[in-house]
N, C-alpha and C positions, 0 to 999 in steps of 0.2 A: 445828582445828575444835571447835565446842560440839557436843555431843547434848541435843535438847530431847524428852522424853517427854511423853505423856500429853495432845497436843493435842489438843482434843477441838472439830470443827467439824458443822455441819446437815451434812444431805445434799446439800444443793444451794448453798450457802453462795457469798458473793461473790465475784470474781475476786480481791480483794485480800486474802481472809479469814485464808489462812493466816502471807503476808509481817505482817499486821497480828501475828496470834498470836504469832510470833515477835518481833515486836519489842516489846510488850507482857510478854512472858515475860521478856524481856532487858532491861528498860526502857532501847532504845537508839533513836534517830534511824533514820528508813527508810534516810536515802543512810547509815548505818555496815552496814549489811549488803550485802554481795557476792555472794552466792548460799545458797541454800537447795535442801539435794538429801535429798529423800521418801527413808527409807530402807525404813519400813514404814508399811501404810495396811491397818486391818485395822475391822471394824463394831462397835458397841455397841449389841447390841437388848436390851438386859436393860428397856427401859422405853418406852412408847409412842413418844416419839421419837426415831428412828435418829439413829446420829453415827456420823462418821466419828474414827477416833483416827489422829493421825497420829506417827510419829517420824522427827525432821528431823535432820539435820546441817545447820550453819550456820556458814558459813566469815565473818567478819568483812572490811570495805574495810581497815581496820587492823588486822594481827594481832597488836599490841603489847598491844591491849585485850584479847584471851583470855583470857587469866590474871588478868588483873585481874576481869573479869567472874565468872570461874569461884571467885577467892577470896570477892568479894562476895555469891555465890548458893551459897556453899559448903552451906547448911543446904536445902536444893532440891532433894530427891531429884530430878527431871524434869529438872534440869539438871548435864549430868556432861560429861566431856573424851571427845569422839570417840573410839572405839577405834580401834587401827589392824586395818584388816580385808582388806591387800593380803595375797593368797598369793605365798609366796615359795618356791621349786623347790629342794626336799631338797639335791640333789646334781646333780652335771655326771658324764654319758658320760666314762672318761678315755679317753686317745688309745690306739687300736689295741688296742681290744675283742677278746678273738678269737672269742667266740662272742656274737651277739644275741639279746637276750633273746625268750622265746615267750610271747603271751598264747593261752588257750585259753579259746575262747569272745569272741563279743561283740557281748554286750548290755550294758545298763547299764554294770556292773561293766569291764568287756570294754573298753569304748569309753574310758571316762577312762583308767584303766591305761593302755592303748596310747598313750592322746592324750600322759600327764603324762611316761611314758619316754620320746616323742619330741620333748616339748620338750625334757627333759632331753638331749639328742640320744643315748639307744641304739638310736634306730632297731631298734622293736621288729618282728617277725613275731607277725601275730594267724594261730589258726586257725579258722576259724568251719564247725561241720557245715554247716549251714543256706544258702540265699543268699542274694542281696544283698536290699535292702531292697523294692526295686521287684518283682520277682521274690515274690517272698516275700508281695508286698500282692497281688498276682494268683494267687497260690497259694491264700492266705487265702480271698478270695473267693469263689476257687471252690470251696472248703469248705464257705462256710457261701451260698453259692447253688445250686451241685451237687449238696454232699454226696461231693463229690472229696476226700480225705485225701492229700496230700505227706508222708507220717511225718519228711520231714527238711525241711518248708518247710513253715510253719503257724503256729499265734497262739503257740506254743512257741519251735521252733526259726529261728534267720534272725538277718541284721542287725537290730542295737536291741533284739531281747530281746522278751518276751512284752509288757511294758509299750508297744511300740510301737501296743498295738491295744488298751489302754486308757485312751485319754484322755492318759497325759502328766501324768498329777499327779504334784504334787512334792513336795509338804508330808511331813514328819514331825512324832512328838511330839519326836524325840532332841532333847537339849541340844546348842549349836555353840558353845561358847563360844571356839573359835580360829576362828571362822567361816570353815571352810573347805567350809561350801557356799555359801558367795558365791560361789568358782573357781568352783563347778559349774554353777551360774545365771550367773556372767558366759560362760562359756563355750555355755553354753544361746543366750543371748543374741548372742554372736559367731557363733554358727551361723544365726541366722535366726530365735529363738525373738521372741515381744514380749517387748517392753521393760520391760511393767510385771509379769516374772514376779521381777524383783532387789526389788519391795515390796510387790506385792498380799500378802495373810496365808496366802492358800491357793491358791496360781501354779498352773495346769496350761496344756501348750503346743497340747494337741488333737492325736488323731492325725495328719490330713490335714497338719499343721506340722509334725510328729514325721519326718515321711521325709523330708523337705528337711532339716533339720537334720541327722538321723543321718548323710546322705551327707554333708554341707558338712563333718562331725568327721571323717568317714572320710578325706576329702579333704585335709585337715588332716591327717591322719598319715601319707600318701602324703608328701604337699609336704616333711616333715621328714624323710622318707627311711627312714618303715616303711612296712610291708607286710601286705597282709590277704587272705588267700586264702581262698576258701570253697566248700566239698562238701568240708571235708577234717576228717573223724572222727576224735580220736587215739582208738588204740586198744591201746597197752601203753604205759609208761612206765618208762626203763631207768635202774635203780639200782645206783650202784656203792657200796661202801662208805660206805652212808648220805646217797650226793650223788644229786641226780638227773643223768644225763650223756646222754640225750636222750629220744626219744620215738617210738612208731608210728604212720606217720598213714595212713591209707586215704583214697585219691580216689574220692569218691563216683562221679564223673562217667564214671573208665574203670577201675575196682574195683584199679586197681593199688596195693599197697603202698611206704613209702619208710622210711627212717630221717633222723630230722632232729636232729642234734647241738644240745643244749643245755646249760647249766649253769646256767641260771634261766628257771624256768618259772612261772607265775601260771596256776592252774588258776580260773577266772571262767564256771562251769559255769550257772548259774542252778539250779533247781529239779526241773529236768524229765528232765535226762541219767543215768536210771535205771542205763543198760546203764555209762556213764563210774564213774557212781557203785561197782558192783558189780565194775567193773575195778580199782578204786582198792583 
C-alpha cells in the first residue's frame, strides 16, 4: 500500500472529494485504485476556513505499480510506503505451564495484560479488589447521588479502572512509532467501541460504551481460558530468593484468607491502592 499525507479537504466537501485527492496526488486513473482506508482525520483551524486533513492508505487494482509509483514520487514527502502496523504476539504459552501467570488489578493496565497473555494462551488469573463493572456503575452512583462510599467499589476501585467514569479518552502526546496502539484501538473496536476511534485525532469511547466494552474484553479472556475474580485484595506477596513464589489474597466477600501459588506476577495497581502500595 501507498501512504498519502497532508490531504487537506472543506468541511463538508463532496462525496467524491477525497477518491479525487487521491488520485490527483497519485496522478492515476479512478478504476487504478482499489480501495482507500482513512487512517487518520484530524482538523486544521489555524485559519478562517476549517479543513479537514486526512491520511489515507491506498491499496492500488495493480500492485505491480506501487513501486513504480512510489520511485516516481520519491521527492513527495506526503507520499511514502505504508508501514506495517499488524501487531504480532511476543510469544506462545509452552505446553504444560505449571504455574499461571497472576494479573493484579484490572483496569486499563489490568485488562490488556490479561487480554494479550491469553491470546498468548497462559490463561492468566486476574485479581481485582473491586467489582464487576455493572456493580461498580451502581456503587458509583450511589456516591455521587447518596453520598454512599463503597471504599472497594467506586470511581477508584472496580472493573475498567478509574478511566471507566471518565469519558474513555484515548489520546496521548507519547510517540508509537511501532504503533502498538493500533492493538489497543483495534481491540477497543472488537469490543463494541466505534469504529471511527482507529482515525478520529482525539478517539474517546464515552462512559456509557466504556461498560459494554470492558465486559465483551473480559469475556474475551474467560473464552481463552483466564480467569478474573473479584473482592479479592492481595495482601502480602511471598519472596523467596529474590523470586516472587506467590501471593495473599483476602476475600473481601467472606474475609477469608488464601495462598495462591505464583512465579509471575504483574502487579497493574493503578494510582489509588495506597494500603498495596505501603505493603509493597
Amino acid at each position: 500500500m501507498i501512504r498519502l499525507s497532508e490531504i487537506k479537504l472543506p468541511l463538508d466537501p463532496p462525496a467524491d472529494a477525497l477518491p479525487r485527492a487521491v488520485q490527483g496526488l497519485l496522478g492515476v486513473e479512478p478504476d487504478a485504485v482499489a480501495h482507500i482506508h482513512v487512517h487518520k482525520r484530524s482538523f486544521d483551524a489555524r485559519k478562517v476556513d476549517l479543513l479537514q486533513v486526512y491520511i489515507v492508505d491506498v491499496t492500488l487494482v495493480d500492485a505491480g505499480l506501487e513501486p513504480v509509483l512510489l520511485a516516481k514520487l520519491a521527492g513527495n514527502p506526503r507520499v511514502t510506503p505504508s508501514p506495517d502496523m499488524v501487531y504480532r504476539l511476543p510469544a506462545r504459552a509452552p505446553a504444560g505451564l505449571p504455574l499461571r501467570p497472576v494479573v493484579v488489578g484490572f483496569g486499563p493496565c489490568g485488562i490488556f495484560c490479561a487480554l494479550l497473555l491469553a491470546q498468548m494462551g497462559f490463561k492468566p488469573i486476574v485479581l481485582e479488589r473491586g467489582k464487576t463493572v455493572r456493580q461498580r456503575t451502581r456503587d458509583t452512583w450511589g456516591l455521587w447521588r447518596k453520598s454512599v462510599l463503597d471504599p472497594e467499589s467506586n470511581v477508584q476501585f472496580g472493573e475498567g479502572g478509574a478511566g471507566t467514569f471518565s469519558d474513555g479518552k484515548l489520546y496521548s502526546q507519547i510517540k508509537d512509532p511501532r504503533f502498538l496502539g493500533r492493538k489497543v484501538m483495534e481491540e477497543f473496536v472488537k469490543a463494541g467501541a466505534p469504529p471511527e476511534i482507529l482515525y478520529v485525532a482525539h478517539p474517546h469511547i464515552g462512559t456509557f460504551k466504556l461498560v459494554k466494552v470492558v465486559e465483551t474484553m473480559r469475556a474475551e479472556i474467560v473464552a481463552l481460558g483466564g480467569e478474573v475474580r473479584f473482592e479479592q485484595r492481595v495482601t502480602d506477596v511471598e519472596i523467596e530468593d529474590g523470586q516472587v513464589r506467590g501471593l495473599t489474597v483476602l476475600d473481601q466477600q467472606t474475609g477469608t484468607t488464601s495462598e495462591l501459588r505464583a512465579d509471575h506476577v504483574v502487579m497493574a495497581l493503578g494510582h489509588s491502592s495506597r494500603d498495596t502500595f505501603a505493603m509493597l
